[in-house]
N, C-alpha and C positions, 0 to 999 in steps of 0.2 A: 645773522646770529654767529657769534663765534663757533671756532673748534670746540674749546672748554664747555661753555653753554649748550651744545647741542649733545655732546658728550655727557653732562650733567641733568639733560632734561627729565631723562628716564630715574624717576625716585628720588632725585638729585643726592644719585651714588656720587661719591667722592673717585674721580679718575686721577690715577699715577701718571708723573710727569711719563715715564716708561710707555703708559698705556696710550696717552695722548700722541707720543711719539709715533708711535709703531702705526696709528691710527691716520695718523694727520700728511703720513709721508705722501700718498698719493692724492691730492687732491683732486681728481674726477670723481674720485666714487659718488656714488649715489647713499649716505651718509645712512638713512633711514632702511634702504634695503638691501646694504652691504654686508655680505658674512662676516667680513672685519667688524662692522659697529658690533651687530650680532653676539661675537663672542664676547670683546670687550664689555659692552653691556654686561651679559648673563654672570661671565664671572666676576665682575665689581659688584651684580647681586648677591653671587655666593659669599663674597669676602665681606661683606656687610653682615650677613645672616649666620655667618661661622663666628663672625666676631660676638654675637651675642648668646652662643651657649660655652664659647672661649670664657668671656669676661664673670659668666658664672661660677667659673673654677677656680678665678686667679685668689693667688693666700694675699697675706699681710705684704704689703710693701712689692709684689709683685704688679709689670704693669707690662704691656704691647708694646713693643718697640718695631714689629714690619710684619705685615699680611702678604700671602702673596700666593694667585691661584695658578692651580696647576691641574694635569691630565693624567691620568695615572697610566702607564702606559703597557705594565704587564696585566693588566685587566683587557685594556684594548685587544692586546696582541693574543689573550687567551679566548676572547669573546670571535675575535674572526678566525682562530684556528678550530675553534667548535663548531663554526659558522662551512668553515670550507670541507671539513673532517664528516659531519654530519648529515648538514645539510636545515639545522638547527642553531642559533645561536646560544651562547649562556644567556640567564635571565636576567633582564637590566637591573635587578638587587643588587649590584655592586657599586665598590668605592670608583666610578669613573673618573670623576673629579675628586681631587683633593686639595683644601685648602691649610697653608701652613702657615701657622701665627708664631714671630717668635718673641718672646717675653724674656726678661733677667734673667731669668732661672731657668726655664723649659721650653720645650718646642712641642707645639700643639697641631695634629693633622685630625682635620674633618673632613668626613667623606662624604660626598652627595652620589646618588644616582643618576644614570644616566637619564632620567624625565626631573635633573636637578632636585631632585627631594633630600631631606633631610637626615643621613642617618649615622652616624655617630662621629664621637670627636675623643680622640685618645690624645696622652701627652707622654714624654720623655722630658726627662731632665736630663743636662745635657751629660752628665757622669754616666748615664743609659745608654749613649749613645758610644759606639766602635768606630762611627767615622760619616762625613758627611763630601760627597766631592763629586764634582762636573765630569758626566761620565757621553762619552760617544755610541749609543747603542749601534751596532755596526747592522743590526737588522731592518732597521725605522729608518739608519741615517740622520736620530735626531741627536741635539745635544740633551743630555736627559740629566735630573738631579738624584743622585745614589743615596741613599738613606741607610747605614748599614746599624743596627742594635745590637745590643750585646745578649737579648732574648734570643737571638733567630730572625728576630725579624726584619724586612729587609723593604724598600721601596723607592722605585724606579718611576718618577714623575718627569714632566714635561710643560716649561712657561717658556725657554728661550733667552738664551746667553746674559741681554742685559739683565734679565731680573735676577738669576745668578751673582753678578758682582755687586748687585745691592745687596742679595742675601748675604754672602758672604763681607761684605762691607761691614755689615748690621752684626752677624756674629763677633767679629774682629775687635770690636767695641764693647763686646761684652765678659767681663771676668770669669763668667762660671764656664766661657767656654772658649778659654784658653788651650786646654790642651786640646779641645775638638777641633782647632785650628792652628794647631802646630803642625810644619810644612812638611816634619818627616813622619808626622802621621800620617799624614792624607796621602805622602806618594805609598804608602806601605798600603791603605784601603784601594786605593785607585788599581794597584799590581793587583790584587783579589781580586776587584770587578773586572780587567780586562780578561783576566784567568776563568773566570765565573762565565763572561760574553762568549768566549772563543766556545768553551763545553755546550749552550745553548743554541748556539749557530749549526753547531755540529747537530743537534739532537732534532732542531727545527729543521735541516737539512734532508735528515733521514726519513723526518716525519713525513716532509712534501713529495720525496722520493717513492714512498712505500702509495700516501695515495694517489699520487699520477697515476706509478703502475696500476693500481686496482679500478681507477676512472678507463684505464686504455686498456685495458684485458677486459673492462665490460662494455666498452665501445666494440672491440673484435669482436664478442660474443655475442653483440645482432647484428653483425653484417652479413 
């Protein structure tokens, strides 16, 4: 059986040349009980199933032009600092995954739970949007996708470099979002997010520092 074919067997999700790539690079694995098929899989499930409460929304003359899953990564980062803070996790109700669809007009994120459940799917158009750009989380070490709104709102997702320059590829080609991909906007959002990272490194820092101390001052107190 082919790479494609076996990659396709499952629901016969549609896999990205990207996806196959990423997938197909070591061929030893064990296809069927590799984390690689694994995620691949699950998120070509989500991108199927985002796509159909996506296509519910679309107006007149709007259409899909690129899907693309991601991990959302200050959920993660807040679910094991509860985790290590506590001794209790946040409750997997959140947007762990998110899937981003972009159309003509707007950019669509749907959020799955961590047991991949379904829960909601919000959009921007792209005049909502303050800036969108390839950011280094210096805490993860990942390259991570910055999502900044002109609401407040803000979000820090994770697919991995190439799916990046397709996203960004796909933007480039689209009119309404010209200026979200004008170069001296993006270095202007990019200077905030490293400005933004440096402050949360510092605050993560303090935070890990304070429970060390309070784990080893209650180590001392039963020896």
């Amino acid at each position: 059986m082919s790479e494609r074919a076996i990659l396709q067997a499952l629901n016969d999700v549609e896999v990205s040349e990207v996806e196959l790539a990423e997938f197909t690079k070591d061929m030893t694995l064990n296809y069927e009980d590799s984390y690689e098929f694994k995620i691949i899989a699950t998120r070509s499930i989500l991108k199927r199933e985002a796509s159909k409460y996506v296509e519910k929304e679309l107006q007149h003359g709007e259409g899909i032009f690129h899907v693309m899953a991601t991990s959302n990564e200050e959920v993660k980062a807040a679910q094991g600092a509860s985790t290590f803070g506590t001794g209790f996790g946040l409750t997997m109700d959140y947007g762990v995954h998110t899937i981003v669809t972009v159309t003509n007009n707007r950019i669509f994120l749907s959020f799955f739970d961590a047991m991949h459940r379904y829960m909601e799917t919000i959009n921007y158009t792209y005049d909502e949007i303050e800036g969108i750009v390839q950011h280094n989380e210096n805490y993860s070490k990942l390259e991570c996708l910055y999502i900044k709104c002109k609401n407040g709102k803000q979000y820090l997702l994770h697919a991995g470099s190439a799916h990046y320059e397709i996203l960004f590829d796909v933007l480039g080609k689209i009119p309404a979002a010209d200026e979200l991909m004008d170069p001296e906007r993006m270095k202007k959002v990019q200077k905030r997010v490293r400005k933004k990272n440096v402050i949360w490194n510092v605050l993560g820092f303090g935070v890990f520092l304070f429970f060390a101390t309070m784990l080893i001052l209650a180590m001392l107190r039963d020896i």
